[in-house]
C-alpha positions as CSV (number, residue, x, y, z in Angstrom):
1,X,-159.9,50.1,46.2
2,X,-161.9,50.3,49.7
3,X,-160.7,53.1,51.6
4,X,-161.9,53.7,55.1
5,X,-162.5,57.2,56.6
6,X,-160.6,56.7,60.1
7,X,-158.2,59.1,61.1
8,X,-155.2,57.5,63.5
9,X,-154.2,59.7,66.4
10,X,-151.0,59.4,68.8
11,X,-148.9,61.3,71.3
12,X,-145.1,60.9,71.5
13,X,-142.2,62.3,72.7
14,X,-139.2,63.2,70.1
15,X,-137.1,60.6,71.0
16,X,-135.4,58.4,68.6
17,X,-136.6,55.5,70.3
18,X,-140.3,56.1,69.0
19,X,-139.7,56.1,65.5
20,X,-139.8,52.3,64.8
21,X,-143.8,52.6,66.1
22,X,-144.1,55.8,63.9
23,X,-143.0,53.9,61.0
24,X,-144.9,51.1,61.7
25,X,-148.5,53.1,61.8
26,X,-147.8,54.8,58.6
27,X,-147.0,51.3,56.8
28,X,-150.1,49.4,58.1
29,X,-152.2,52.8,58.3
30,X,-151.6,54.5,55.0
31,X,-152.7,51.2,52.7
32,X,-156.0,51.1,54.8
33,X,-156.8,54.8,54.2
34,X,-156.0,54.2,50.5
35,X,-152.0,55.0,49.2
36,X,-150.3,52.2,47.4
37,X,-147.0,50.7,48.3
38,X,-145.2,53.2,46.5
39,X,-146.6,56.3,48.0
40,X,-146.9,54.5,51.6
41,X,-143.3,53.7,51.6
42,X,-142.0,57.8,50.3
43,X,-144.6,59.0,53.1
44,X,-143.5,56.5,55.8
45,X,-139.8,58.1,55.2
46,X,-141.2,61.7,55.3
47,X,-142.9,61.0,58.3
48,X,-139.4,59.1,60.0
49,X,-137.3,62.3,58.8
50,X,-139.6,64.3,60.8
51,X,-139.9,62.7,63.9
52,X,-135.8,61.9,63.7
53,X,-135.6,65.9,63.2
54,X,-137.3,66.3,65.9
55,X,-135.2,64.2,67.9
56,X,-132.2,66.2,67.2
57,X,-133.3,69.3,67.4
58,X,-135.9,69.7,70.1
59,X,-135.4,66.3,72.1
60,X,-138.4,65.7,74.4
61,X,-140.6,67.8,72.6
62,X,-144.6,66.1,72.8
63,X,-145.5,65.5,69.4
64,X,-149.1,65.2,68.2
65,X,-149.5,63.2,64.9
66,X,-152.3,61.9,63.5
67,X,-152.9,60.0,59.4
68,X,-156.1,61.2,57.8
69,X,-157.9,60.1,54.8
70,X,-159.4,62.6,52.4
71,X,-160.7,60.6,49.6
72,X,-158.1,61.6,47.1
73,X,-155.0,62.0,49.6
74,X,-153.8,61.4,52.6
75,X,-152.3,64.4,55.4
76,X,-149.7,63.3,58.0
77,X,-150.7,66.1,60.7
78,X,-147.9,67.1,63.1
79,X,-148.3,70.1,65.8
80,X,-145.2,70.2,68.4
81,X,-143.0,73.3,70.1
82,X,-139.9,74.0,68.4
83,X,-138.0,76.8,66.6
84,X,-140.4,76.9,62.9
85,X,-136.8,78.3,61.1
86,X,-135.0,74.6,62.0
87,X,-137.8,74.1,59.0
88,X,-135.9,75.7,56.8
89,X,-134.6,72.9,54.9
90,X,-138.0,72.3,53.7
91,X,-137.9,75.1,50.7
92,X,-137.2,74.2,47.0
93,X,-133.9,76.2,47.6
94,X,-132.8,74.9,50.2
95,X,-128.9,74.2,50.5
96,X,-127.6,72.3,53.2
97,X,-123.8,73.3,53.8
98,X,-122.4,69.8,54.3
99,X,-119.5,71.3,56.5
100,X,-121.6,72.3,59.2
101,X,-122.6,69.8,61.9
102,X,-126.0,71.8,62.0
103,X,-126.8,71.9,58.7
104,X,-126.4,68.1,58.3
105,X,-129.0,67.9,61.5
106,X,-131.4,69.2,58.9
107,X,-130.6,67.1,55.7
108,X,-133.6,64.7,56.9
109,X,-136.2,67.9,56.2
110,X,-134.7,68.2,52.8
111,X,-135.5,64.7,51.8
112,X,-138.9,64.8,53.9
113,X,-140.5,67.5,51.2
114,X,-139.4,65.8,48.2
115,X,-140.5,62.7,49.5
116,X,-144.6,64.4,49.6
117,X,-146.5,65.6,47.4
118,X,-147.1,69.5,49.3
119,X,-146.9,70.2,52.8
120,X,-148.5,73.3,54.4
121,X,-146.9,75.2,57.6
122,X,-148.3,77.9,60.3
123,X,-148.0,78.8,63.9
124,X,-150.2,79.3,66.6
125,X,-148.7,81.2,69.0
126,X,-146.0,79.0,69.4
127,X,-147.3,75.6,68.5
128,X,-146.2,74.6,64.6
129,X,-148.5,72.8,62.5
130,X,-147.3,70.9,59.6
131,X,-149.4,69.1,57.6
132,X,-147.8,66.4,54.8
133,X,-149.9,65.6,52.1
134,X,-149.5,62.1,49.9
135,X,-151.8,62.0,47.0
136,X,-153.4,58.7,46.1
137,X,-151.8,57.2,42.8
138,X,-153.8,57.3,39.7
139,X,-153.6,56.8,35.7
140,X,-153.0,59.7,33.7
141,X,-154.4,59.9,30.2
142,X,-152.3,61.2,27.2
143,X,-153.6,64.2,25.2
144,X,-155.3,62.7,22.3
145,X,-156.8,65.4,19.5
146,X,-159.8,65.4,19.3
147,X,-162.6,68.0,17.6
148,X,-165.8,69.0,19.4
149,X,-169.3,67.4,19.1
150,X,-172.2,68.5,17.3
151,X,-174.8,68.4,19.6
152,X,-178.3,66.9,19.3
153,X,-181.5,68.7,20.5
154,X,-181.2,70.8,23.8
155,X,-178.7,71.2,25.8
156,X,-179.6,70.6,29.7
157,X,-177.7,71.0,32.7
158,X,-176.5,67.8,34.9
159,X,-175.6,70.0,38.6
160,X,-174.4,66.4,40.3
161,X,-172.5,64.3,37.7
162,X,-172.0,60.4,37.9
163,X,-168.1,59.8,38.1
164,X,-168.2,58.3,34.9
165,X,-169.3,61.4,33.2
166,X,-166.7,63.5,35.5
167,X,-164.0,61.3,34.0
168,X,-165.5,61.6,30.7
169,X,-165.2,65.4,30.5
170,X,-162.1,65.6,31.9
171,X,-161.0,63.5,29.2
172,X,-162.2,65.3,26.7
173,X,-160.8,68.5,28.4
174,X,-157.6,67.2,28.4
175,X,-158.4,66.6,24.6
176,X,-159.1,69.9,23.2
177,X,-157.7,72.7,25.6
178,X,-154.6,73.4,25.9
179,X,-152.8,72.4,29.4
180,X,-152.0,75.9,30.7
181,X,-156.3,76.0,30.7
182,X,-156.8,73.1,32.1
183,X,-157.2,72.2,36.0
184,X,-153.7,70.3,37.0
185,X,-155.8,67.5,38.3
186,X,-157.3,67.1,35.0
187,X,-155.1,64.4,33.3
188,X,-156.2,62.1,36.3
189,X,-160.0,62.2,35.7
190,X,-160.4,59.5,38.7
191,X,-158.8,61.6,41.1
192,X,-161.2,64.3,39.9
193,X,-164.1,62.5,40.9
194,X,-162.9,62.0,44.0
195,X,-162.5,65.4,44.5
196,X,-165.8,65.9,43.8
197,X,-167.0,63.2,46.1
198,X,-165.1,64.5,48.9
199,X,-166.7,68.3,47.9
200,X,-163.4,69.5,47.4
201,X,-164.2,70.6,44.0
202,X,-167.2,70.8,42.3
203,X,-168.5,70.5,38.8
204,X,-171.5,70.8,36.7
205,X,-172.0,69.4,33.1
206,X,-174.0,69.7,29.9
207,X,-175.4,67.4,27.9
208,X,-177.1,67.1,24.8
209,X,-180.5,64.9,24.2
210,X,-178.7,61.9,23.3
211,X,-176.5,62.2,26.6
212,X,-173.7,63.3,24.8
213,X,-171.3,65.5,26.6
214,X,-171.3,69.4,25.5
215,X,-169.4,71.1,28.0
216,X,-168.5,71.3,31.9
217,X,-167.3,73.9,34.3
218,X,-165.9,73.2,38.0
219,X,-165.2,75.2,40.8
220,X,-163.3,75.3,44.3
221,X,-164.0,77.6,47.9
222,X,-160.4,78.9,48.7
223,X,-162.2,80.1,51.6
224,X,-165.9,80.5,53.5
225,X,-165.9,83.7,50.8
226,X,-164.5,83.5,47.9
227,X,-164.8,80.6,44.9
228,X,-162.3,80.3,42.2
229,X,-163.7,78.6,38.9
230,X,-162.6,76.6,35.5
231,X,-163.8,76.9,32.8
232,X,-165.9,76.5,30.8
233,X,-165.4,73.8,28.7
234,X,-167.2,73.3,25.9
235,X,-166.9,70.5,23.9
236,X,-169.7,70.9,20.8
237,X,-169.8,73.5,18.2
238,X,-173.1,75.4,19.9
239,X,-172.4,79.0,21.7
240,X,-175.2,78.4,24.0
241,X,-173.3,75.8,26.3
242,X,-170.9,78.3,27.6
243,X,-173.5,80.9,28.8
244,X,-175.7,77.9,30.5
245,X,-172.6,76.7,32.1
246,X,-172.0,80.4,33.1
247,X,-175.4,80.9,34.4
248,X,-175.8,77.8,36.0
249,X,-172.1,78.6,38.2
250,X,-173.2,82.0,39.4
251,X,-176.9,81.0,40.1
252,X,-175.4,78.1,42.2
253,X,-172.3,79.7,44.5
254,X,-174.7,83.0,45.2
255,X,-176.6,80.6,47.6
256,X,-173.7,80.5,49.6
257,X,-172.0,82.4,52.0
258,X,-169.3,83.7,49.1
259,X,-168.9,86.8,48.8
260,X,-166.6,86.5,45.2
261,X,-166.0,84.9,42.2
262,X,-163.1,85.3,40.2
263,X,-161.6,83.0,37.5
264,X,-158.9,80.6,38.2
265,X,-158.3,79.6,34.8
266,X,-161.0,80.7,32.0
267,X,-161.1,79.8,28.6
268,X,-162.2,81.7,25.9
269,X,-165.8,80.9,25.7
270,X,-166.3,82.2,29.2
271,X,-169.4,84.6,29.0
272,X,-167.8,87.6,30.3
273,X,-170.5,90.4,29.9
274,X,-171.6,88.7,34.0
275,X,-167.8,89.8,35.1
276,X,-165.3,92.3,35.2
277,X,-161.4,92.3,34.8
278,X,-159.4,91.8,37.8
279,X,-156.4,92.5,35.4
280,X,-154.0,90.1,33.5
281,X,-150.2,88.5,34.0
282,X,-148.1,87.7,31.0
283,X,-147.6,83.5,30.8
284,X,-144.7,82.2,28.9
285,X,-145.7,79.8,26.8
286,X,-143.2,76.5,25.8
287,X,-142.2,78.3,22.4
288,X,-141.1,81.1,24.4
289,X,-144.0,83.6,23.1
290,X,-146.0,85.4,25.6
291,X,-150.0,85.8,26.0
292,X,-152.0,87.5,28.1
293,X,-154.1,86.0,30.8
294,X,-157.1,88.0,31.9
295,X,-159.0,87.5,35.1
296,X,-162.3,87.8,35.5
297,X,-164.5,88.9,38.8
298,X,-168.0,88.9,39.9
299,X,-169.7,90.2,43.3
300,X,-171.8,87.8,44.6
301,X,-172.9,90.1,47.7
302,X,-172.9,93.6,49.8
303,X,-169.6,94.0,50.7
304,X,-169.1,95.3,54.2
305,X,-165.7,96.3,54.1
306,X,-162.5,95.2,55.5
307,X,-159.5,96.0,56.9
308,X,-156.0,95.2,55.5
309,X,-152.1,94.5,55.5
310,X,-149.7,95.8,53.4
311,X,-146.3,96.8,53.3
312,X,-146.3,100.8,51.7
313,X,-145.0,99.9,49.1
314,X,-148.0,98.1,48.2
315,X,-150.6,100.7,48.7
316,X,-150.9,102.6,45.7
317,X,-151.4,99.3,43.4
318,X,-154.1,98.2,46.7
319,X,-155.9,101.7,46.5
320,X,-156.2,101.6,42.6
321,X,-157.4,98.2,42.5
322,X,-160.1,98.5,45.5
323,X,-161.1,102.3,43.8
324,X,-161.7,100.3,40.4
325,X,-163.7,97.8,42.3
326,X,-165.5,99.8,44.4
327,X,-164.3,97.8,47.8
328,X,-164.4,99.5,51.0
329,X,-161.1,98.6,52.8
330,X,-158.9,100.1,55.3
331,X,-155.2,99.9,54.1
332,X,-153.2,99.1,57.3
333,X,-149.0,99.6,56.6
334,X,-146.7,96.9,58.2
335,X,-143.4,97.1,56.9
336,X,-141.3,95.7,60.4
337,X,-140.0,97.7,63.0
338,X,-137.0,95.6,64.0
339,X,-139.1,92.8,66.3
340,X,-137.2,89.5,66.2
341,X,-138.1,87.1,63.5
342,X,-137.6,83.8,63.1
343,X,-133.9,83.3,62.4
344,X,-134.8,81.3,58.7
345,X,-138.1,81.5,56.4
346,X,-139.6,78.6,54.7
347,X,-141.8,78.9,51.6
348,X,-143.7,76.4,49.9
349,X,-143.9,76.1,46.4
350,X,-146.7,74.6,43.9
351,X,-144.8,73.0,40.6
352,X,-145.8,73.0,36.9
353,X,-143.3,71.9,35.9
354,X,-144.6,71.0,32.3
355,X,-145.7,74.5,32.0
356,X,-142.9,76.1,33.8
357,X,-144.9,77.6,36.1
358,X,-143.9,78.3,40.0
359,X,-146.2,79.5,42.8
360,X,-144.9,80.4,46.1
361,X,-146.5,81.2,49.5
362,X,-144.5,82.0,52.8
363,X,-145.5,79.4,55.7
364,X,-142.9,81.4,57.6
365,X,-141.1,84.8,57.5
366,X,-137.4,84.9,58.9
367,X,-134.8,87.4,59.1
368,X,-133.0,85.8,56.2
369,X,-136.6,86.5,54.0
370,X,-134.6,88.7,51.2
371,X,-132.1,86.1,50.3
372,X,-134.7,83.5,50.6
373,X,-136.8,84.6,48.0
374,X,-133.7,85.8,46.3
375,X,-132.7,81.9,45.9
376,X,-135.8,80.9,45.0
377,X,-135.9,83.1,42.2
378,X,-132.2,81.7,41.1
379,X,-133.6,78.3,41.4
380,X,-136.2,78.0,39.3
381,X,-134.8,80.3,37.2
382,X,-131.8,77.9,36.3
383,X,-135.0,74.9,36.3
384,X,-136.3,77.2,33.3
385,X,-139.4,78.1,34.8
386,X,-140.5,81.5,33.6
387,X,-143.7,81.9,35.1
388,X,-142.9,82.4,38.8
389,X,-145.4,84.2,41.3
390,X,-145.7,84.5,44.5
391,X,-149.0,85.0,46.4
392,X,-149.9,87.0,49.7
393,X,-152.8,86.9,52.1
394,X,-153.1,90.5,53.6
395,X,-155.2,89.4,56.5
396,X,-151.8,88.7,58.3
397,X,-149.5,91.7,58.8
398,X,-146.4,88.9,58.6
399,X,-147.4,87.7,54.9
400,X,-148.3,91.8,53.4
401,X,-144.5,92.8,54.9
402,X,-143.1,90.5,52.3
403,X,-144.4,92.6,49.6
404,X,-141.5,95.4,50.0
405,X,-139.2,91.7,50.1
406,X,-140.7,90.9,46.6
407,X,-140.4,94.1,44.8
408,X,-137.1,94.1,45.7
409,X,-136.7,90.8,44.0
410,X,-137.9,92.0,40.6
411,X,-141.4,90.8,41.5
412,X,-144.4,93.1,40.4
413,X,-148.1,93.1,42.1
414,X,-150.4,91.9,39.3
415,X,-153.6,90.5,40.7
416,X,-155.9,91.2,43.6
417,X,-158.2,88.4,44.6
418,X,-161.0,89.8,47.1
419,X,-161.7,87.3,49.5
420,X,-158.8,84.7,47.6
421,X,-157.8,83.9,51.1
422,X,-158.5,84.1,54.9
423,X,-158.7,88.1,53.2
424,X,-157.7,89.2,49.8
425,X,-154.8,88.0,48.1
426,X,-152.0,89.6,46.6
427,X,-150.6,87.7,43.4
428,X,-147.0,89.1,42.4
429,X,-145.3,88.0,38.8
430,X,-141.2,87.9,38.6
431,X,-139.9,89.8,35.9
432,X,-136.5,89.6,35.6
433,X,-134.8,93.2,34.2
């Protein structure tokens, strides 16, 4: 499929009358930049809930939109002036009482967030952004079992792999690790190449003297500094292509600007004598038995220090974690002092669903933030997923005053991620008592 790399870009007021020429640019736009029918038409009714929304609940409002292409998905970009908590339908838990007239303004939101596949919220000052994202359609591969290679001659490193060969390893990935340990995006090895063509992810291979694949590892910025990593996989029956694989990731993200390294999800051949534990969370496995998940971290530079959010309740686990990795931060307590909010929050939530895993983040924090996370919890509770965390960037004093929220919810801090976000992240596991 030819997909072209042209944003479209429009102002309009929120006015039912411009939804017909809304509709229209996201059914001739969205094929051009690379969706099928299929994920065109659920986007083009995201997109019309939004703008109808609008309509109702902030007539006249100027609405910038824009439809971008990415490579391996496409973002519907809105930024307009209204109340954020009318958002509030967007959130998993979301439970429109159909007895109120307002709630049933909002029923459109509900139906726009299932109709994507993620959207991301945030405010400046008192402009709202929200960005829709519609993933490009691709075939999935079925787990077939398979048992590792044994190589031929040396192993050598391939830093920029051909999209066959990225398709090709994550095929085999898919083949002999388990799911939990493999990247989500995986079981779709062309959207992986894609992501690695638009440098959204990147990967480096090894292969054997007969071109034969031995192993791979990939990696992702989740910010300017700090890189999350995969791996490695190894698929032949030699040690040694785990520690090049290793080597070869740290040698290539120190030449950047990162300051961190941690594991997103490493498997057990990862070489970890060149890292130390951020800690571990328990993960529920299918059979209902539980294993523990270790973390791994690496400095990739001097440190400078840093200041910090967190709600006091947070500060002993912060100040024992940044004492065990010798990080230089000033621990700043926010916990609220009865400025208004918001009057609703809205969270968004990353699904597993074959794992039954959850991860939430808040886009906004309202009044009703307790009870929100409160039903969120119930939710996928009741959806059987029993690995449910929640994640929180302390560079903004609004996100680290949800951690008193959490703890009252039964969730526990677990991980710190230095640099995991615009600062360090916060990731919390629910345990239910």
């Amino acid at each position: 499929m030819i997909k072209l790399n042209q944003p479209v870009l429009m102002e309009l007021q929120a006015d039912m009358a411009w939804i017909p020429l809304v509709q229209a640019v996201v059914e001739q736009g969205a094929p051009v930049l690379g969706l099928d029918r299929s994920k065109t038409l659920r986007l083009t009714m995201a997109v019309e809930e939004i703008v109808s929304h609008l309509a109702r609940t902030a007539l006249g409002t100027k609405i910038g939109f824009s439809l971008k292409p990415y490579g391996w998905h496409v973002l519907a970009e809105f930024s307009f002036r209204a109340d954020p908590s009318h958002l509030w339908a967007m959130n998993l838990a979301a439970k429109p009482n159909l007895s109120d007239p307002n709630d049933l303004d909002h029923l459109g939101l509900l139906l726009a967030s299932r109709m994507v596949d993620g959207f991301t919220l945030h405010l400046e000052g008192e402009v709202v952004h929200l960005a829709l994202r519609q993933d490009c359609s691709y075939p999935v591969v079925t787990k077939i079992a398979a048992d590792p290679i044994r190589s031929k001659g040396k192993l050598t490193i391939v830093p920029a792999p051909e999209s066959a060969f990225i398709q090709a390893a994550c095929v085999r990935a898919v083949n002999l690790y388990p799911a939990r340990k493999n990247h989500t995006a995986f079981s779709m090895p062309g959207k992986v190449a894609d992501m690695v063509a638009q440098k959204d992810m990147d990967m480096a291979l090894v292969l054997d003297e007969t071109s034969a694949l031995a192993g791979m590892i990939c990696w992702q910025a989740l910010s300017e500094k700090g890189i999350g990593f995969f791996g490695p996989y190894v698929f032949c029956r030699e040690e040694q292509a785990a520690a090049l694989l290793t080597e070869h990731l740290i040698q290539r993200v120190a030449r950047t600007k990162a300051m961190g390294l941690f594991s997103e999800l490493a498997t057990p051949e990862l070489t970890t004598k060149e890292f130390e534990s951020l800690g571990h969370f328990s993960y529920v496995q299918s059979d209902g038995q539980a294993s523990r998940e270790e973390v791994w971290y690496r400095h990739l530079g001097e440190d400078m220090g840093a200041s910090v959010w967190a709600h006091p309740a947070m500060v002993s686990f912060l100040s024992a974690a940044y004492g065990r990795l010798v990080l230089m931060r000033d621990i700043r307590e926010t916990c609220g002092f009865g400025e208004a909010l918001p009057r609703r929050s809205v969270f968004s939530t990353q699904l597993r669903p074959e794992l039954g895993e959850a991860t939430l983040m808040p886009m906004v924090t309202g009044a009703d933030a307790k009870d929100c996370v409160a039903r969120h919890v119930d939710t996928l509770c009741r959806e059987n997923f029993s690995n449910i965390f929640f994640k929180l960037d302390l560079a903004f004093g609004w996100q680290a005053a949800l951690g008193g929220v959490l703890m009252e919810n039964g969730f526990k801090p677990r991980l710190l991620l230095p640099h995991g976000g615009r600062s360090d992240l916060v990731v919390f596991q629910y345990e239910p008592a």
